[in-house]
C-alpha positions as CSV (number, residue, x, y, z in Angstrom):
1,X,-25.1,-10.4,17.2
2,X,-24.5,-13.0,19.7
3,X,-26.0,-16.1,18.9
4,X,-28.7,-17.5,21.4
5,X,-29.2,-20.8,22.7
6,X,-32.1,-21.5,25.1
7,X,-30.7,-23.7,28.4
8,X,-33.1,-27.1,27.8
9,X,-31.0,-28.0,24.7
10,X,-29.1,-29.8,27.6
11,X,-25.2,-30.1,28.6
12,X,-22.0,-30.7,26.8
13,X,-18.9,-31.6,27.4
14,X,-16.0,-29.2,26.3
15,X,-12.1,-30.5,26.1
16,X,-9.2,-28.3,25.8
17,X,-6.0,-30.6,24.7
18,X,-2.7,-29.6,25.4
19,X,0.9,-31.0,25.7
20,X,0.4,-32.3,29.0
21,X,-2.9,-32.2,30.5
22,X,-6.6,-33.2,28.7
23,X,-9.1,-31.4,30.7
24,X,-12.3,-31.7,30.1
25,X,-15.5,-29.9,31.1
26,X,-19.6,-30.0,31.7
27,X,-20.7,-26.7,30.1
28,X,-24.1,-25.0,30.2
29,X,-25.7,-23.3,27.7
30,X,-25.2,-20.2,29.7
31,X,-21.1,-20.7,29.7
32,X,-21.3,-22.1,33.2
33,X,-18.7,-25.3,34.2
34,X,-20.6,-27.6,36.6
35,X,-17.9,-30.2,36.8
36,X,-14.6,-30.9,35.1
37,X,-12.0,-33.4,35.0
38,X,-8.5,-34.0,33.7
39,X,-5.5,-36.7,33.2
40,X,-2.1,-36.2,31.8
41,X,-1.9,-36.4,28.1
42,X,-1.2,-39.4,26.3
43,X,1.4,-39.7,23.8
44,X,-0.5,-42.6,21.4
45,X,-3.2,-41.3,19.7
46,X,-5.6,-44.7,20.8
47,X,-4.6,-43.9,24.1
48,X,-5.8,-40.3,23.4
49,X,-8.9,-41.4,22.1
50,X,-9.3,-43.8,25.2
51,X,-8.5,-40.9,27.4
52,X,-11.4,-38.6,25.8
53,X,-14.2,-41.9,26.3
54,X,-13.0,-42.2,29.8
55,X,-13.2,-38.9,30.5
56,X,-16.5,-38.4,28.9
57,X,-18.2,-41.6,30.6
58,X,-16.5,-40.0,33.8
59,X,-18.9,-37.3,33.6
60,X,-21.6,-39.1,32.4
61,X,-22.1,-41.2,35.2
62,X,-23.7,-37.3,36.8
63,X,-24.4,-35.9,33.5
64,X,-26.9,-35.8,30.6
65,X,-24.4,-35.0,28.3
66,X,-25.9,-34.4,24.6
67,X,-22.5,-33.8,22.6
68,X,-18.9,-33.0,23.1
69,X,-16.2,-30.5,22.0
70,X,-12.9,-30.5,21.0
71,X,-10.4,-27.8,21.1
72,X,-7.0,-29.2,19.4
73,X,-4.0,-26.4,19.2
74,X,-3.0,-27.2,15.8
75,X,-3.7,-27.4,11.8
76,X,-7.8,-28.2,10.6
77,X,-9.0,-28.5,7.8
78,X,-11.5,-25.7,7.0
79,X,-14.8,-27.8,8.0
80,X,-13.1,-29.1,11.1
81,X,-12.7,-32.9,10.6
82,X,-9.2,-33.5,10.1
83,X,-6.3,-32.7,12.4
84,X,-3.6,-32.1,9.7
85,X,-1.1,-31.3,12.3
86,X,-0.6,-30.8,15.9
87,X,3.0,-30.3,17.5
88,X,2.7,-31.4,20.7
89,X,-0.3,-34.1,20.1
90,X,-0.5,-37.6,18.5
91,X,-2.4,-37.1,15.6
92,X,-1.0,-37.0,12.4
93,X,-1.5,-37.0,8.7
94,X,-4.4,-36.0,8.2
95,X,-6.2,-38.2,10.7
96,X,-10.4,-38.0,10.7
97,X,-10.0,-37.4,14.3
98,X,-14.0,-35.7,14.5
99,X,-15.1,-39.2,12.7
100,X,-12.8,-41.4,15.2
101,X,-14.2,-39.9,18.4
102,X,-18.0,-39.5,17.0
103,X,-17.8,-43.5,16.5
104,X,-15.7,-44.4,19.9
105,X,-18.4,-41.9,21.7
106,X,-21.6,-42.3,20.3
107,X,-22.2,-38.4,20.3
108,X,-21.9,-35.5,18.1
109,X,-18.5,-34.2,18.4
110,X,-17.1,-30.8,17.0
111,X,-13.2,-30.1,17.0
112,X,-11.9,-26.6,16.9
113,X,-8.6,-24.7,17.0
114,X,-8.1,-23.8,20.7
115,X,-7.4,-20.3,20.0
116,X,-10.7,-20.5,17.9
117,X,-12.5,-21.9,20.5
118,X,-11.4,-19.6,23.1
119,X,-12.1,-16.7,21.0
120,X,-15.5,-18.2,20.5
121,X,-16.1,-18.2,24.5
122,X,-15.3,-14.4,24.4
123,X,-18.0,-13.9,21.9
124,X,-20.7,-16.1,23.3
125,X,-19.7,-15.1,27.3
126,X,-17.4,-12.6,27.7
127,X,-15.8,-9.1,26.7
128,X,-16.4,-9.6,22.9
129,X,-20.4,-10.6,23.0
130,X,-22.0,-8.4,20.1
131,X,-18.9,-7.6,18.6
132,X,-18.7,-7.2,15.1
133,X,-15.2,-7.2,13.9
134,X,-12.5,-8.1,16.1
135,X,-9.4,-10.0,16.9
136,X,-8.1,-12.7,19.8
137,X,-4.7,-12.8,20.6
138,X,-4.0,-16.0,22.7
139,X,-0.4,-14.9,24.6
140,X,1.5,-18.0,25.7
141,X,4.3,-19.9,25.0
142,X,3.8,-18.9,21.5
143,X,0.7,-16.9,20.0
144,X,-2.5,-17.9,18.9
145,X,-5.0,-15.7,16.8
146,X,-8.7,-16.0,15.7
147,X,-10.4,-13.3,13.3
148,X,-14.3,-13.2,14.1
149,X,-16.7,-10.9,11.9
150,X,-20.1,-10.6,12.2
151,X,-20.3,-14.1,14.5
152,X,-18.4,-16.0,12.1
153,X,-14.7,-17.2,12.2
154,X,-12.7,-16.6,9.7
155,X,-10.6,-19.6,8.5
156,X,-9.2,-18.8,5.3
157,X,-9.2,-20.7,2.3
158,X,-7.3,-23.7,3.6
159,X,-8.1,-23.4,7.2
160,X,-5.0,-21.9,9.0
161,X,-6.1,-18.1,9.2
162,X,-5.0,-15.9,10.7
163,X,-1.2,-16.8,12.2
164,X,-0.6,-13.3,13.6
165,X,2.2,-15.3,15.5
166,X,4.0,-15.7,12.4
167,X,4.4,-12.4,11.3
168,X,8.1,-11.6,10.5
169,X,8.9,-8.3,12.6
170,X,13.0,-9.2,12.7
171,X,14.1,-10.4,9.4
172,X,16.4,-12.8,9.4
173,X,15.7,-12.6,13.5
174,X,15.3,-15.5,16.1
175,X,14.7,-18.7,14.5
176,X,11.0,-20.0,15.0
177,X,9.9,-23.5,15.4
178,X,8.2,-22.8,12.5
179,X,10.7,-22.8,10.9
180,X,10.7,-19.2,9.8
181,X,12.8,-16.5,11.4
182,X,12.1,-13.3,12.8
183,X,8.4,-14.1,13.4
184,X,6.0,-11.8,15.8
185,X,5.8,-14.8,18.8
186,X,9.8,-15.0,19.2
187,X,9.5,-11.6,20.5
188,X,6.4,-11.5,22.5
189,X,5.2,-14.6,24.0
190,X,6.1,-16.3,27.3
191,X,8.6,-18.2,25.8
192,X,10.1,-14.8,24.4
193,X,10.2,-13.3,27.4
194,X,13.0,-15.7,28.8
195,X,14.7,-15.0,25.7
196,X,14.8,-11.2,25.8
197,X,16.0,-11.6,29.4
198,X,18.9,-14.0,28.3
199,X,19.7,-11.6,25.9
200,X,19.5,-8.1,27.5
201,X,21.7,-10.1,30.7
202,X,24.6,-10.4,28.6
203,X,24.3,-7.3,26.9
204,X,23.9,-4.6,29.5
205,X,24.8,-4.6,33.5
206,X,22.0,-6.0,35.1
207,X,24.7,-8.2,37.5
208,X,23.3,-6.4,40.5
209,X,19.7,-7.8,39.6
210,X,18.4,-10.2,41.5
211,X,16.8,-12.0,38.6
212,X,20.5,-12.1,36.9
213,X,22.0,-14.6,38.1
214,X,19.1,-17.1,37.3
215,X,18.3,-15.5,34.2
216,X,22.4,-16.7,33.3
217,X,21.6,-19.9,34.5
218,X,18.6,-20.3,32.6
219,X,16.6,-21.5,35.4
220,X,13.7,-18.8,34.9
221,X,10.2,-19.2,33.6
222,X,8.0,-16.5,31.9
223,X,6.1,-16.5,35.1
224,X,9.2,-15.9,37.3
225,X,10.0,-12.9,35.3
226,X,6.4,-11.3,35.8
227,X,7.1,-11.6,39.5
228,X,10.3,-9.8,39.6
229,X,8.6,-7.5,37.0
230,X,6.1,-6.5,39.8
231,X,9.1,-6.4,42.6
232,X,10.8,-4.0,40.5
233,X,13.3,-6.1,39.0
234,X,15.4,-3.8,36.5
235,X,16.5,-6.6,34.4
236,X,12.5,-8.0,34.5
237,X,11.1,-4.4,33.7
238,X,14.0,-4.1,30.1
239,X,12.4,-7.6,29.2
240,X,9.2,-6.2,29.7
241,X,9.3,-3.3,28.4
242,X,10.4,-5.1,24.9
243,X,7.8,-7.3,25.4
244,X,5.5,-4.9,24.9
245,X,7.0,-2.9,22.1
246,X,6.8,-5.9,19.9
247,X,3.4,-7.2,21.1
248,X,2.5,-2.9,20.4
249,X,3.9,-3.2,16.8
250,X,2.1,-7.0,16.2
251,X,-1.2,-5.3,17.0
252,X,-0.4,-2.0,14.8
253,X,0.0,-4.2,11.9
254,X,-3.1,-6.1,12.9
255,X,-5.2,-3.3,12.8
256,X,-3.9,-1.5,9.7
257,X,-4.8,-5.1,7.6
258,X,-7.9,-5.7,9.8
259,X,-9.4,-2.5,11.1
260,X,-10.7,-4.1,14.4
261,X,-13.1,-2.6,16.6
262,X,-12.1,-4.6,19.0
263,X,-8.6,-6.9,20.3
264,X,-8.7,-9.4,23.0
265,X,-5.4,-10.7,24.3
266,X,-6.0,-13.5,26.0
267,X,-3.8,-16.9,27.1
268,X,-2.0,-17.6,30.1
269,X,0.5,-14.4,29.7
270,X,-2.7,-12.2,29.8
271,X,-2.7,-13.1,33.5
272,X,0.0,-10.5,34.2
273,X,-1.6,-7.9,31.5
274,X,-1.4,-4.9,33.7
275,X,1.8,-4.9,33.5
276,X,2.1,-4.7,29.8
277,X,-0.9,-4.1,28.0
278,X,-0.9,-0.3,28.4
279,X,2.6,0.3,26.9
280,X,1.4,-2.4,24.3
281,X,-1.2,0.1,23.5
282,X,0.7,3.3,23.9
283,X,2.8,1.0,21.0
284,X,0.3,0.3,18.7
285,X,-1.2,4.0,18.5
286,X,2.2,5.1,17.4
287,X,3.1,3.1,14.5
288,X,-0.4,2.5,13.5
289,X,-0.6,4.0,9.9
290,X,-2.4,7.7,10.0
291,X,-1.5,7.9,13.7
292,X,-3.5,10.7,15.2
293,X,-6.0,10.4,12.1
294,X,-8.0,7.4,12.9
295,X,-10.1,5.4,15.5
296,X,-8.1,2.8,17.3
297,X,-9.7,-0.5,18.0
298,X,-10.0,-1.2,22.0
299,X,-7.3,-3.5,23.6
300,X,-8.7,-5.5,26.2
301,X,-7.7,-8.6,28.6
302,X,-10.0,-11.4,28.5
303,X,-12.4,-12.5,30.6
304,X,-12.9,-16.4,30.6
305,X,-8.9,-17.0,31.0
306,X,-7.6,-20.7,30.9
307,X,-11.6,-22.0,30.7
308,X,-12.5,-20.0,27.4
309,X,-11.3,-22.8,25.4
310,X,-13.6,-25.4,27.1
311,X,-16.7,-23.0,27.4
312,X,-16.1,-22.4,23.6
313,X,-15.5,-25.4,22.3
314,X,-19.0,-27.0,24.3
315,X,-20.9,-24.2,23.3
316,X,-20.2,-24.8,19.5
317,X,-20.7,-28.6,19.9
318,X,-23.9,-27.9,20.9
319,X,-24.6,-27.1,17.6
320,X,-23.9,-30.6,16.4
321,X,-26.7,-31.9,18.7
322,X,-29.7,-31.8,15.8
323,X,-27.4,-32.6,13.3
């Protein structure tokens, strides 16, 4: 069950960290953003730290702020003190960065995995409250995953679990910036998208396309191909349509390991999921072992989009407040 928190346990502040923007947000304990604020992200990781105090005393000033969350898209160690790694972000090596920013702000702080933290939004506030078993996929430039089970989130011994993203579906396939080949998010992500396109525009006659020749050029975004995708677009619809296949197949083996009730894509691709999600489906019911035989778990869009990260992460840093 869902855990609840009454409302006079007071405000927090939730931040969801990315490449280039730190936004940051005043979260109720009913889900609810009251006020937000951003700035670009710093590439230092004092000038990160300064960032998060301005941005904190920022809301302050209208606030009665009692703690403050952290979602961090990288590597934590299982009791989420340490950022062991974080691509696109300034920490480093292991760096105490829940110690660092309790001490610069004066306030319980919790960090999080963003796709953690996002899934936890869905539990607490949207389509996954009083779930028991279930799964979020976070769809964007690459692929996030969170496991929850009976309102906990599974980490794994070491803290990484689960990277669904980094499945291998194509041996010896695409090469991953993870430094693997082949894995699940090279095939359906935003960044993949542009990838199949590339692909299917030098292997089959799509020159009368209007997307074609910009597709050649590489001057197209995930985004760009969604809209031809909804104007009909042949070359948009082949790239789609292998979108889904993979994302159908990623799911299938989710759920013959996991046996979900219930799978969430979320992320900024799930934006456009009515283009995709029910051939993703049609997908996974087909290669899902015992096909036929079996309940399938549900396969669902969101419902917090870009702000579950921020409504997570300040709803589980309001746990820190008595501590």
């Amino acid at each position: 069950m869902a855990i609840s928190i009454s409302a006079d346990e007071g405000l927090t502040v939730g931040f969801d960290i990315g490449g280039t923007n730190t936004r940051a947000g005043v979260v109720t304990a009913a889900g609810e953003i009251i006020a937000s604020a951003s700035v670009r992200s710093p590439e230092s990781a004092d000038d990160m730290v300064g960032a998060i105090v301005s941005l904190v005393d920022e809301l302050k000033a209208d606030h009665d702020i009692k703690a403050v969350g952290v979602a961090i898209a990288g590597f934590l160690d299982p009791e989420c003190e340490i950022v062991r790694f974080a691509p696109h972000l300034p920490w480093r090596g292991n760096a105490p960065v829940r110690k660092i920013l309790h001490d610069a702000l004066g306030l319980p702080v919790r960090l999080e995995h963003d796709a953690n933290a996002a899934a936890w939004g869905e539990y607490r506030f949207g389509v996954a409250q009083d779930t028991d078993t279930w799964v979020f996929f976070a769809l964007g430039t690459g692929i996030g995953a969170t496991l929850m089970h009976r309102g906990e989130i599974f980490r794994g011994a070491f803290g990484t679990a689960p990277e669904f993203g980094h499945i291998t579906v194509v041996p010896s396939g695409r090469p991953c910036s993870c430094g693997k080949r082949g894995c699940l998010e090279r095939y359906a992500s935003g960044t993949a998208l542009v990838d199949t396109a590339q692909e299917l525009a030098h292997q089959r006659s799509f020159e009368d396309t209007r997307l074609y020749r910009r597709v050649v050029e590489k001057r197209v975004t995930g985004d760009d191909i969604m809209t031809a995708a909804r104007n009909g677009d042949r070359l948009a619809l082949a790239a789609l349509a292998s979108f889904s296949q993979w994302l159908g197949q990623g799911l299938s083996v989710v759920a013959d390991i996991l046996d979900p009730e219930l799978i969430v894509i979320g992320g900024g691709v799930s934006r456009d999921a009515d283009l995709f999600l029910e051939d993703a489906r049609e997908h996974m019911s087909s290669s899902i072992v015992g096909a036929g035989f079996r309940p399938l778990p549900r396969v669902i869009r969101a419902e917090l989009g870009a702000q579950a990260g921020m409504i997570g992460v300040a709803d589980l840093a309001r746990q820190r407040i008595e501590e």
